[in-house]
C-alpha positions in Angstrom: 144.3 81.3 113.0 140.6 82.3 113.2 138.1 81.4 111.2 135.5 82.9 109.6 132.7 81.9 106.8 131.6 84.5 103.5 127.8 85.1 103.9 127.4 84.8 100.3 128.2 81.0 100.2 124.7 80.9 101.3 123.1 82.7 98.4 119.0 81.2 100.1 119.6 82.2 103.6 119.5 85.7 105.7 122.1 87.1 107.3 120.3 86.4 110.8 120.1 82.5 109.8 123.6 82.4 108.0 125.3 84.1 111.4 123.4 80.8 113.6 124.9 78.2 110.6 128.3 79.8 111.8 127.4 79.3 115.6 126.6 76.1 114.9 129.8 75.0 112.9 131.8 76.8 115.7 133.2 79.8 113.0 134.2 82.7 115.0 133.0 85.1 112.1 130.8 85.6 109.6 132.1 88.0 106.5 129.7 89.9 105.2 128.6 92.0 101.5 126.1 93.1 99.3 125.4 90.1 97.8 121.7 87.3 97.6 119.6 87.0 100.5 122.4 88.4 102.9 123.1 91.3 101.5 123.5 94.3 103.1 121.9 97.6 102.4 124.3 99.6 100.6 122.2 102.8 100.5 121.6 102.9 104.3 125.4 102.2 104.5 126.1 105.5 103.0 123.7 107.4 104.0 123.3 106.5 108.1 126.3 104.4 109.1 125.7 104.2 112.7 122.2 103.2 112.6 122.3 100.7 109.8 125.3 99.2 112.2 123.3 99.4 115.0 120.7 97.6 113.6 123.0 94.5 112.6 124.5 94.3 116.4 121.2 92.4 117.4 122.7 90.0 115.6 125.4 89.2 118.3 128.2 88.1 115.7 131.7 88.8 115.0 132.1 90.7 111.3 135.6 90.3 110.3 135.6 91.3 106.9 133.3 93.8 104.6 133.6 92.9 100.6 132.8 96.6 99.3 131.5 97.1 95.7 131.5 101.0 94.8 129.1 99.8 91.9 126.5 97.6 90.6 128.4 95.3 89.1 132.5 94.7 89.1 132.8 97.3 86.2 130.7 100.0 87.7 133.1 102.6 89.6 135.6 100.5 89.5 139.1 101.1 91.2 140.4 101.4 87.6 138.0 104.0 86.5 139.7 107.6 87.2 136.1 109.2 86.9 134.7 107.9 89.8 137.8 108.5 92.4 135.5 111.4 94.3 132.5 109.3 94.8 134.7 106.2 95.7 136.0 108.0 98.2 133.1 110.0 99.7 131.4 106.2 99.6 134.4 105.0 101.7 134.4 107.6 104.2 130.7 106.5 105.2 132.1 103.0 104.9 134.5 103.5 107.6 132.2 104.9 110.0 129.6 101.8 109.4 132.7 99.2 110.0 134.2 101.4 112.9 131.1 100.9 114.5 129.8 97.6 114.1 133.9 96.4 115.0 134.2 94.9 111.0 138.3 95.4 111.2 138.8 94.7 107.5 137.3 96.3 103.9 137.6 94.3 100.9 137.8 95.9 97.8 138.2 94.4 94.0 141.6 95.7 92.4 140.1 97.0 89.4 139.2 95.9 85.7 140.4 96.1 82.2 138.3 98.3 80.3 137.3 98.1 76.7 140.1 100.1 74.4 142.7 99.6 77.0 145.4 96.9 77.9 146.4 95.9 81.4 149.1 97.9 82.3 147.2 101.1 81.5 143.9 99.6 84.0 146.6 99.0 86.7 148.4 102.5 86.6 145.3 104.2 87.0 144.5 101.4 90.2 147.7 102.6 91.4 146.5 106.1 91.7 143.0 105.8 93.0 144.5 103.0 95.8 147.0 105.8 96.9 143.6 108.3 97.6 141.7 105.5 98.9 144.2 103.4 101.4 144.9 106.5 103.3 141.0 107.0 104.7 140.8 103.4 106.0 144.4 103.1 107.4 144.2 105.8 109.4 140.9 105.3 110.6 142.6 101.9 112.0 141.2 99.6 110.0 143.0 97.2 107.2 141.9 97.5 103.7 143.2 94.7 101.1 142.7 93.6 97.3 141.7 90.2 95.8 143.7 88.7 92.8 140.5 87.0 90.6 139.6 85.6 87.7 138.8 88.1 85.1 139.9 91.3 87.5 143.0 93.4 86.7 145.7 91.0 89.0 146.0 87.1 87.8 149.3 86.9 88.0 150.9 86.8 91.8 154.1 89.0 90.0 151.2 91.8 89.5 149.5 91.3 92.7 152.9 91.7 94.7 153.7 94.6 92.3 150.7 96.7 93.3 150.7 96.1 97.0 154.6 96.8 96.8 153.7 99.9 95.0 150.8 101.2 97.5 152.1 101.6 101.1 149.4 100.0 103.3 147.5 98.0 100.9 146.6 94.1 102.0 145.9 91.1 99.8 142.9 89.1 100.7 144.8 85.6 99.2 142.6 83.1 97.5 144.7 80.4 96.4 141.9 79.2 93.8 141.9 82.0 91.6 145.9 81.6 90.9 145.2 78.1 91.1 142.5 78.0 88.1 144.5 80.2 86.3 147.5 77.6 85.6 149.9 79.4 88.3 151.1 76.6 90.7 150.9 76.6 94.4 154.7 77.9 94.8 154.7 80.7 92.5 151.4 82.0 94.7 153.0 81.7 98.1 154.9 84.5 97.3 152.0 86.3 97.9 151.9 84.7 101.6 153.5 87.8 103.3 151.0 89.9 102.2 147.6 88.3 103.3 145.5 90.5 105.5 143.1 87.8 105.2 142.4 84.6 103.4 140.1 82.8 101.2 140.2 78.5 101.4 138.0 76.9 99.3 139.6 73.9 96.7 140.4 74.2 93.1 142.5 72.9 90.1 143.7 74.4 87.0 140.7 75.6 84.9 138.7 75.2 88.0 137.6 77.8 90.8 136.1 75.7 92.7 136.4 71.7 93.5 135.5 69.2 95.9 138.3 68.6 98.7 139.6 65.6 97.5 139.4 65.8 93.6 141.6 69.5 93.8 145.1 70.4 93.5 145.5 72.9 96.8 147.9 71.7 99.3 146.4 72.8 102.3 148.7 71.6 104.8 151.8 73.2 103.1 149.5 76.3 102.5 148.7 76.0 106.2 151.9 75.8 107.2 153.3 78.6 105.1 150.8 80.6 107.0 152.0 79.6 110.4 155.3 80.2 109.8 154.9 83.7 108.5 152.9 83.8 112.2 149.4 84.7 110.5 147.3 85.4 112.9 144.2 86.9 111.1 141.8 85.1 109.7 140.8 82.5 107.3 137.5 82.5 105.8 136.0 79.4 104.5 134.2 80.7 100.7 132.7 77.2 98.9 130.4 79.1 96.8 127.2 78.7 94.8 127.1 80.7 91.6 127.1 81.3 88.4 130.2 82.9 87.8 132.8 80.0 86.7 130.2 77.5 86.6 130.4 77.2 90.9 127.2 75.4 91.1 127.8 71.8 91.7 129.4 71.1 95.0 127.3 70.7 98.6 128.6 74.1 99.9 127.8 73.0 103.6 129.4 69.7 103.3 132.4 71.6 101.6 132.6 74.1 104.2 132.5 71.1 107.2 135.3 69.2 105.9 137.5 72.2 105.4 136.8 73.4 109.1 138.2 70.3 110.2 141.2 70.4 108.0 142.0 73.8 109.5 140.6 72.6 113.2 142.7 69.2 112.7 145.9 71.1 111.3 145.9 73.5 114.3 145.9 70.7 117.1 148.7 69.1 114.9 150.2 72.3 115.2 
């Protein structure tokens, strides 16, 4: 498995110094998104794709993964909000050229929200319909688009999240254990999910929790591990100890975090 770490775990440091943090913790990527004092430049994203990218290969670091936001915020053009399906996708096409040329393999996107006035299975019908207009431009292109189950998003259940990659031929899951995890859902009934990682999230966490210390969770990593090696994953898993706001994910030492699960994963691969 390779290994890469979310630039936004690092919400004080650039891009440039969060890419030498990764060289020096031996992570072979860096995952990258509009987010703190990393972000990228949406705007120039859109508007010049092959220079912004040409201006980030200086850098001289592997970019697995781009987390793409339409919006401002998770609401804003949403993948559940039918209005904005043409912009979404005239955004997307720009995307593709950006992450075709910069060699980022993998796009990101939220799988939508619950809107005021509506319930669930409403917000995921229409998901179903713009993910059928918008898988198409990145999978042909050759690149892998997925979806993250969350907290607060339109999947937290894994029966959902396996319904609505079922349902949309070419769609990924970016699998984040924690989410399901802090939602009450136990480590079995998520590893359903398993066969349909494109990429992974490992960070600890307990019920009511997002995010916890590696000792004091409830994440089996070597069974999840495991799972993972015998499904022959071979893309990568991206180490995401966070510090933010949303679910109170303040209080652990992100680096520290981040160094003990490297070794879990480095430790569980020479086992292996």
């Amino acid at each position: 498995m390779k290994t890469t770490v979310t630039s936004w775990s690092f919400p004080q440091l650039s891009l440039q110094e969060i890419v030498g943090l990764a060289k020096v913790l031996g992570l072979g990527g860096v995952d990258v998104g509009y987010f703190y004092k990393s972000a990228l430049d949406r705007r120039a994203m859109i508007s010049e794709p092959e220079k912004y990218a040409q201006s980030l290969m200086v850098l001289d670091h592997k970019f697995p993964c781009l987390y793409h936001l339409f919006g401002q915020d998770l609401y804003d053009r949403n993948m559940a909000d039918e209005d904005s399906l043409s912009d979404n996708m005239n955004d997307m096409r720009q995307v593709i050229r950006f992450c075709k040329y910069l060699g980022i393999e993998q796009i990101m996107v939220l799988p939508g929200m619950v809107a005021p006035g509506e319930n669930r299975r409403q917000a995921f019908s229409k998901a179903v319909v713009n993910l059928k207009e918008i898988v198409p431009l990145v999978t042909e292109a050759g690149l892998t688009i997925s979806v993250e189950p969350h907290v607060h998003g339109l999947l937290e259940s894994p029966a959902l999240a396996q319904e609505l990659v079922t349902e949309v031929d070419g769609l990924g899951l970016t699998l984040d254990y924690a989410h399901l995890i802090c939602l009450g859902f136990s480590q079995e009934e998520i590893d359903v999910l398993a066969p349909f990682a494109t990429h992974i999230h490992l960070r600890q966490a307990r019920p009511g929790r997002l995010q916890e210390k590696l000792d004091l969770g409830t994440i089996n990593f070597n069974a999840m591990l495991g799972l993972l090696k015998s499904l022959n994953y071979n893309d990568y898993v991206a180490y995401e100890y966070v510090h933010q706001a949303y679910m109170n994910t303040l209080y652990d030492d992100v680096i520290t975090e981040t160094i003990l699960m490297r070794d879990l994963v480095k430790a569980f691969n020479v086992m292996g």
